[in-house]
C-alpha positions in Angstrom: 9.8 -13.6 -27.2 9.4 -9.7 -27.1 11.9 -7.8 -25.2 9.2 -6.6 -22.8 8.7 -10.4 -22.5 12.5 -11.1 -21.8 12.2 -8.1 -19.3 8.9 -9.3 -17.3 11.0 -12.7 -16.9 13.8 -11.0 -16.1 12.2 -9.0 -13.2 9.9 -12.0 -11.8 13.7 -14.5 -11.4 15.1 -11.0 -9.5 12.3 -10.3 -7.2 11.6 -13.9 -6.6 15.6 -14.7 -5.9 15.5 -12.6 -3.4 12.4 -13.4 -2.2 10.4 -10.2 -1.9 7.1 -9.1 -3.0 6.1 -7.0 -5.4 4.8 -4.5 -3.4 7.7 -4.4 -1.6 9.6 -3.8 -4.1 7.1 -0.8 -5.1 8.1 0.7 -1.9 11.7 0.3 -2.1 12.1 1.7 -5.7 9.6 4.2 -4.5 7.5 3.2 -7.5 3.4 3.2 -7.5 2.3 -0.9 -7.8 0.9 0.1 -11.1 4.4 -0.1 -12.3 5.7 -3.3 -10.9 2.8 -5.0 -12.3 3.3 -3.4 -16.0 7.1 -4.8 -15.8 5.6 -8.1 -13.7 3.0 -8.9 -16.9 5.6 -7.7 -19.4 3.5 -4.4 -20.0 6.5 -2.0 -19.2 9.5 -3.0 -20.4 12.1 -3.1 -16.8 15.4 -1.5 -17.1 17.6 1.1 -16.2 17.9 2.6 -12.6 14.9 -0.1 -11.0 16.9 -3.2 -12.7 20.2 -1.6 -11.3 19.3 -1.4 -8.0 17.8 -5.3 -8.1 20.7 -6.4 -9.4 22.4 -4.2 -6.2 20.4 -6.1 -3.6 21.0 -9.6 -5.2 24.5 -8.7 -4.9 24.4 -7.6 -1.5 21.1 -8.9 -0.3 22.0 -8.1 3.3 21.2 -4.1 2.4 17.3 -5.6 2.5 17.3 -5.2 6.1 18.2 -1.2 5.9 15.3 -0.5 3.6 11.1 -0.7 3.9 8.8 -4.0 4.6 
């Protein structure tokens, strides 16, 4: 498995653990949906500053509430 693989997986578990869409998450990140589905299908490899703030919401999912539908 491809590290742009590994990273697709790893965004998909995130997103769906917290139980958001992706275009939702688009909007949060303040990222076009072109993006979310490149790291989604394993296209773009997800890291750095989008991953990091993920990882921020699954740790403190309550902060969901504060930010776009």
């Amino acid at each position: 498995m491809g590290p742009t693989v590994k990273s697709a997986k790893r965004y998909r578990d995130k997103v769906q653990t917290l139980g958001i869409t992706d275009a939702r998450f688009a909007r949060i990140a303040r990222v076009d949906g072109r993006t979310v589905r490149r790291w989604s299908s394993g296209e773009r490899k997800f890291d750095g500053p989008p991953e990091a703030l993920l990882d921020l919401l699954l740790e403190r999912p309550e902060l969901l509430q504060l930010l776009p539908d």
